[in-house]
C-alpha positions in Angstrom: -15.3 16.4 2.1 -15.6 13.4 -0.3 -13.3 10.1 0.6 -11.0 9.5 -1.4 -11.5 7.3 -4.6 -11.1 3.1 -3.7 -8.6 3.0 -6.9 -6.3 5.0 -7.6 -4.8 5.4 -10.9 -1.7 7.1 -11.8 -0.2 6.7 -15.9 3.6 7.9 -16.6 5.4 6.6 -19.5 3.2 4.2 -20.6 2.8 2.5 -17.1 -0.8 2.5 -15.4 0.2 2.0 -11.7 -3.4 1.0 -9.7 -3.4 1.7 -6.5 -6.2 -0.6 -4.0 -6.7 2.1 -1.8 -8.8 1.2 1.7 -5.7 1.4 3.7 -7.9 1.5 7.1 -9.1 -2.1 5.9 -6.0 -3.3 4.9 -7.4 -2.6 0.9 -10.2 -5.2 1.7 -11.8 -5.3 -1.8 -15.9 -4.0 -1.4 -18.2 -4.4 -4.8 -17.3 -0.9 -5.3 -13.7 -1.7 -5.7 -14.7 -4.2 -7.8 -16.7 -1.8 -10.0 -13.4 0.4 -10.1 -11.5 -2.3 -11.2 -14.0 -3.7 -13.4 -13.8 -0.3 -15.3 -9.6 0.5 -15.2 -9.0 -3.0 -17.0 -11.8 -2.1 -19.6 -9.8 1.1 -20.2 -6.7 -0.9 -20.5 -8.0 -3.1 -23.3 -9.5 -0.1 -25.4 -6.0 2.2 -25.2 -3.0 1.9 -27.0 -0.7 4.4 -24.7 -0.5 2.0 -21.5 2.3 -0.3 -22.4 2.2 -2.2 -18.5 0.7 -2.2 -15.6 1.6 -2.2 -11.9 -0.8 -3.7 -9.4 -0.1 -2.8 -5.7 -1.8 -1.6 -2.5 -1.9 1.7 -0.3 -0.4 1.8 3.2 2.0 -1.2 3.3 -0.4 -4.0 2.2 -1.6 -5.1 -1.3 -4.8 -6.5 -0.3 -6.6 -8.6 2.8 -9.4 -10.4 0.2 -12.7 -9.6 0.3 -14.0 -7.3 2.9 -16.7 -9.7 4.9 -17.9 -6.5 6.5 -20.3 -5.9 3.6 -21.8 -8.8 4.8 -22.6 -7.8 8.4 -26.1 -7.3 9.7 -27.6 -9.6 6.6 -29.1 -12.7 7.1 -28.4 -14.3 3.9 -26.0 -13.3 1.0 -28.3 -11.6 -1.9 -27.5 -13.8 -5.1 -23.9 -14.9 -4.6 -24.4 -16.5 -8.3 -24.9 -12.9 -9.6 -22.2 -11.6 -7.4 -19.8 -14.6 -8.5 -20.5 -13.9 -11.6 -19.3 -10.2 -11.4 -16.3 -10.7 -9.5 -15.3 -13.7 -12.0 -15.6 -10.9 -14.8 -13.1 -9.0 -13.7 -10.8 -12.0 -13.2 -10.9 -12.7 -16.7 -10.3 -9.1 -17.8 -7.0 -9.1 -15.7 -5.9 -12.2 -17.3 -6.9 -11.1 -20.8 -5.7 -8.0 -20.7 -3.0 -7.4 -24.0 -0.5 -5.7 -22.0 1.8 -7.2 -19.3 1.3 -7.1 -15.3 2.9 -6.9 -12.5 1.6 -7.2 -8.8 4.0 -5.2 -6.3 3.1 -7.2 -2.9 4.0 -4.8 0.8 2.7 -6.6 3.7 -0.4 -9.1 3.5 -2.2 -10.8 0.6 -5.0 -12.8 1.6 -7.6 -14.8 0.0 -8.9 -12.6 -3.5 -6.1 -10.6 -2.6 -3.4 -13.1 -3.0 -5.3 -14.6 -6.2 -4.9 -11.0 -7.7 -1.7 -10.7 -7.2 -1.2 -15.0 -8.7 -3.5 -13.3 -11.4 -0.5 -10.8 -13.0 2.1 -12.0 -15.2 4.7 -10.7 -12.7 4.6 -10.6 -8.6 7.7 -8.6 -6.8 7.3 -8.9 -3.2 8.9 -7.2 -0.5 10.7 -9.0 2.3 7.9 -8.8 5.0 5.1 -9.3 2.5 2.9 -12.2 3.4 0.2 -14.7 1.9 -2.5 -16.3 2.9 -5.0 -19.0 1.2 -7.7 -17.6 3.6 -10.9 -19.0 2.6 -11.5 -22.4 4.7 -11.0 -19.8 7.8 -14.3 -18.0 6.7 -15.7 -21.2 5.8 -15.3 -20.6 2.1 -13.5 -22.3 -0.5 -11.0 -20.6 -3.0 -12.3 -18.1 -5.6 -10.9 -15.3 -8.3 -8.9 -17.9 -10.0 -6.9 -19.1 -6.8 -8.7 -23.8 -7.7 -7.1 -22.8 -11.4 -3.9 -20.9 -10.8 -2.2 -22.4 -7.9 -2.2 -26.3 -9.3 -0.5 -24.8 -12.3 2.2 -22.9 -10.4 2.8 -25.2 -7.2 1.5 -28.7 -8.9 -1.5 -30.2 -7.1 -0.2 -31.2 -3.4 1.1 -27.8 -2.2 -2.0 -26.1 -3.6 -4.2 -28.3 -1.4 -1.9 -27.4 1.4 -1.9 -23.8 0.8 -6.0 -23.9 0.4 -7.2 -26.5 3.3 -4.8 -25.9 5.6 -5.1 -21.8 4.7 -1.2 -21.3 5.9 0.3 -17.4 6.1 3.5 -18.2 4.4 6.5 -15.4 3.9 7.9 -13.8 0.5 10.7 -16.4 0.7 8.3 -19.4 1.0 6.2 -18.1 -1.6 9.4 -17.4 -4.5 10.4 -21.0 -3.2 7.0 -22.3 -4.5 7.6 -20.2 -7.2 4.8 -18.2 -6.5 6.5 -14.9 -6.5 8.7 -13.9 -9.3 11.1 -11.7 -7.3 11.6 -10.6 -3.7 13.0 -7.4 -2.7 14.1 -5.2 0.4 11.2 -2.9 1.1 13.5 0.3 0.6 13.9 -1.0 -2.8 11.0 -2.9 -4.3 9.4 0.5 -5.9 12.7 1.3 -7.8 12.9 -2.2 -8.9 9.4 -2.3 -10.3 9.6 0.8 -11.8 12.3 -0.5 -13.8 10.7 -3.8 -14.8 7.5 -1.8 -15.9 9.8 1.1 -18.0 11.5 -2.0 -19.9 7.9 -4.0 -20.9 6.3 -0.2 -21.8 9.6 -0.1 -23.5 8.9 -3.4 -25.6 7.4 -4.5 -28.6 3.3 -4.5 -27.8 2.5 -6.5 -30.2 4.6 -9.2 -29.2 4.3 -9.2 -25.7 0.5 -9.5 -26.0 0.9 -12.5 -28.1 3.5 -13.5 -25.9 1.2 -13.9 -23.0 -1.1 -15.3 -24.8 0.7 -18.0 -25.8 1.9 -18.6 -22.4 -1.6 -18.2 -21.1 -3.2 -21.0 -23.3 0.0 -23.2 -23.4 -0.8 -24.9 -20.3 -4.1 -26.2 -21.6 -2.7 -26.9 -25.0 -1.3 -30.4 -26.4 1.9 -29.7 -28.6 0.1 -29.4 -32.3 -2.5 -26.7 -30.6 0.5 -24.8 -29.2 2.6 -25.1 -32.1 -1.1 -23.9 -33.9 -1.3 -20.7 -32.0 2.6 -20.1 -32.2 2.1 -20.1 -35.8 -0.7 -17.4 -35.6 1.1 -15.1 -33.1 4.7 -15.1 -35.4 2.2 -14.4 -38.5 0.8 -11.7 -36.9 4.3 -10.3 -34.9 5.7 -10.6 -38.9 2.5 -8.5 -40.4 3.7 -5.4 -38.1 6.2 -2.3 -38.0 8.1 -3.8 -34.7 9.6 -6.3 -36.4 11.2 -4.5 -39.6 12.3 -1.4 -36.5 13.8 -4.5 -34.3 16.2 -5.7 -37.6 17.0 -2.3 -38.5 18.1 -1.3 -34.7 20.0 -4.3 -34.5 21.5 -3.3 -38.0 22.1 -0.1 -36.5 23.6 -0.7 -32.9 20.8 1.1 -31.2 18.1 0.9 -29.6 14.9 0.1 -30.7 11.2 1.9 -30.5 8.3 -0.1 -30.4 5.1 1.4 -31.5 3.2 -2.0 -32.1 2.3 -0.9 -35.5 -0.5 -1.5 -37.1 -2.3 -5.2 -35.8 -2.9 -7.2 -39.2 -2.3 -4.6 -41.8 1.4 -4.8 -41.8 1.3 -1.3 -40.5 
């Protein structure tokens, strides 16, 4: 009997849910996982029917970092450049991808783990989830976007404390920090996300990508580059369908439907 896939992938109503799923090793993340997510997020960008998507975990944890197992029985690493290289590939797909995330945290996020989860555009935890800047413990030092994204998020001071001093901290801690967007009972987070996800697949595509890339970019920008790029996003948001169906619901008293029209042809 085959084992079961290491990502699962389940679409309804324009929501790709993916699923890390190596429960027995609290969803350590192997180079096959990588591979699997590697290959999910390049279907993402090439697909206009998955409006979000919802990052999470099997068993009760989102993810315990990089599974050091692999490593076991070697003497040295083979090429950690190459295999940097491959794992920061996929970092930059999550972040680039057009279409809004959200990480749904149960129980522990550690290391590359964590810096998944830091790498959506939403994080829901539940109460008893968990996080941890692993990587001095293993004698490492922070990687999958962790040295970028939590001096943005935290400012520089907690992010040195979260990384050298590698503290677990709770889901309270961590939407104090402002490192998780919401915090929910467990009995409730999957309800909760589900209806975040429904309303972004529900939204205006076009506009939310451009959204998020505006945001992305705006914390590298100085005012005329932002006000540059908001320029470019409105032109394009006023070349599609969405915009013309957003008046005319509003006209109308009802609700809109976003198709994301046709990107640069005023479709």
């Amino acid at each position: 009997m085959s084992e079961d896939p290491a990502l699962l992938h389940d679409e309804a109503a324009g929501v790709l849910t993916l699923t890390l799923n190596r429960p027995r090793r609290k969803n350590a993340i192997t180079r096959e996982l990588w591979r699997a997510l590697a290959d999910a997020f390049t279907q993402i960008a090439e697909t206009d029917t998955i409006r979000a998507v919802v990052l999470t975990g099997a068993d009760g944890n989102f993810c315990s970092g990089a599974d050091i197992s692999e490593a076991e029985g070697m003497d040295e690493f083979p090429d950690p450049g190459e295999e940097m290289r491959a794992i920061n590939a996929v970092v930059r797909q999550l972040h680039e991808l057009p279409v809004p995330t959200i990480a749904k945290v149960r129980g522990v996020a550690a290391g590359a783990g964590w810096n998944l989860a830091l790498g959506c555009d939403l994080v829901a935890a539940a109460e008893d989830a968990r996080f941890c800047q692993i990587f001095t413990r293993r004698a490492l030092s922070p990687d999958c976007g962790g040295s970028w994204l939590l001096p943005r998020l935290v400012g520089l001071q907690q992010a040195k404390r979260l990384t050298l001093l590698a503290d677990t901290i709770g889901a309270a801690e961590a939407h104090s920090l402002g490192l998780v967007t919401w915090v929910r009972p467990e009995e409730s987070i999957d309800s909760f996300v589900a209806g975040v996800a429904g309303r972004l697949a529900a939204g205006p595509p076009r506009a939310l990508a451009l959204t998020k890339e505006l945001m992305n970019e705006g914390a590298d920008r100085t005012l005329p580059e932002a006000l540059e790029g908001e320029m470019r996003a409105q032109t394009a948001n006023l070349s599609g369908s969405d915009v013309l169906e957003a008046f005319a619901a509003f006209a109308q008293k009802r609700d809109p439907v976003f198709t994301g029209g046709s990107w640069g042809t005023g479709g």
